[in-house]
C-alpha positions as CSV (number, residue, x, y, z in Angstrom):
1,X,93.7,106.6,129.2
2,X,90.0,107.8,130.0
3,X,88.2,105.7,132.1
4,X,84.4,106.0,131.4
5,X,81.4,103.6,132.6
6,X,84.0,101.0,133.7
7,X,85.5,100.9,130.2
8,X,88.9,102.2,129.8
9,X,89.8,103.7,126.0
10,X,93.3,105.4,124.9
11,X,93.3,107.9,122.4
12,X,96.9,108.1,120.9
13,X,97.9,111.1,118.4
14,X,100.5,110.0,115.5
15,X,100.9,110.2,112.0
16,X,102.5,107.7,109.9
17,X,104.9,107.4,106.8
18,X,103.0,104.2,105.7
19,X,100.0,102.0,105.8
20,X,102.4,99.0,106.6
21,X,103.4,101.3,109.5
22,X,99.9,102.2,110.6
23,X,98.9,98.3,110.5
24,X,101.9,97.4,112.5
25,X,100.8,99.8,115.2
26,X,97.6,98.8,115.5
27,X,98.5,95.7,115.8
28,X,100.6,96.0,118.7
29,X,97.9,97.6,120.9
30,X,95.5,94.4,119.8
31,X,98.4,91.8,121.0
32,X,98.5,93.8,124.1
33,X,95.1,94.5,125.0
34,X,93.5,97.1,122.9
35,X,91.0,96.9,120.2
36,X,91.4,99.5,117.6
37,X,87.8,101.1,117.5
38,X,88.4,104.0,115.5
39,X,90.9,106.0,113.2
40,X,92.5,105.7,110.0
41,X,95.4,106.4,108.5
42,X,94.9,109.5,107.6
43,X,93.4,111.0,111.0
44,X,95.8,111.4,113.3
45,X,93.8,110.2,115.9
46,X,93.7,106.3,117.4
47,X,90.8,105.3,119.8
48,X,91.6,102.0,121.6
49,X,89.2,100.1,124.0
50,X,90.8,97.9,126.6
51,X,89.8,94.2,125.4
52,X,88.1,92.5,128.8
53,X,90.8,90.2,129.3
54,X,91.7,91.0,132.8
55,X,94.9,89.0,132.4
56,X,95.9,90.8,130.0
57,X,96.2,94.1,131.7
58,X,99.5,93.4,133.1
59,X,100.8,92.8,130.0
60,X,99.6,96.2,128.6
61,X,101.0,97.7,131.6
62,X,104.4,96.2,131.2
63,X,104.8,96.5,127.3
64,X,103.8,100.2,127.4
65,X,106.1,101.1,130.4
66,X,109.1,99.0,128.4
67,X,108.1,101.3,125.4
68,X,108.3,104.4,126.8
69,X,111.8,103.8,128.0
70,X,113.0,102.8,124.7
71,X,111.4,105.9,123.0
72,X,113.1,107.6,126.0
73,X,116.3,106.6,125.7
74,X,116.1,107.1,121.8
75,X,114.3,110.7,122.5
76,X,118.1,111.5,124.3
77,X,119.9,109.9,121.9
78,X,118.2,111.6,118.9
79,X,118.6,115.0,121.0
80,X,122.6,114.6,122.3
81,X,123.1,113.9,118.1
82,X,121.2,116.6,117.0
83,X,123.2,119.0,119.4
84,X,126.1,117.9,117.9
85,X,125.4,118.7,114.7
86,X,124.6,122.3,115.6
């Protein structure tokens, strides 16, 4: 997250499988805070701006540290099942 002029953005790098897929990711950062400001698709790139709801900063906070246990846990998962494959 880049804080600049008192504005915080997040710049997110991801490709998807799907446009359904890319609209439902966008739309999770707008119900938690974020307004999708640029990217497409096709770019790769995501640039979010922090909406100025100050309530809602909490609630970014918490959904985004509860996601990156999930993918976490799944990362460890996905790993401990590849290994076994080997």
């Amino acid at each position: 997250m880049l804080l600049y002029r008192g504005i915080h953005y997040r710049i997110d790098n991801r490709v998807f499988n799907s446009k359904s897929e890319f609209n439902d990711y966008v739309t999770l950062f707008e119900d938690t805070g974020w307004k999708h400001v640029y990217g497409t698709f096709y770019s790769g790139s995501q640039y979010f701006c922090q909406q100025q709801n100050s309530h809602l900063r909490f609630l970014t906070i918490l959904v985004f540290s509860v996601l990156s246990i999930v993918y976490g846990i799944w990362a460890v998962k996905a790993k401990k099942s590849y290994n076994k494959s080997m």
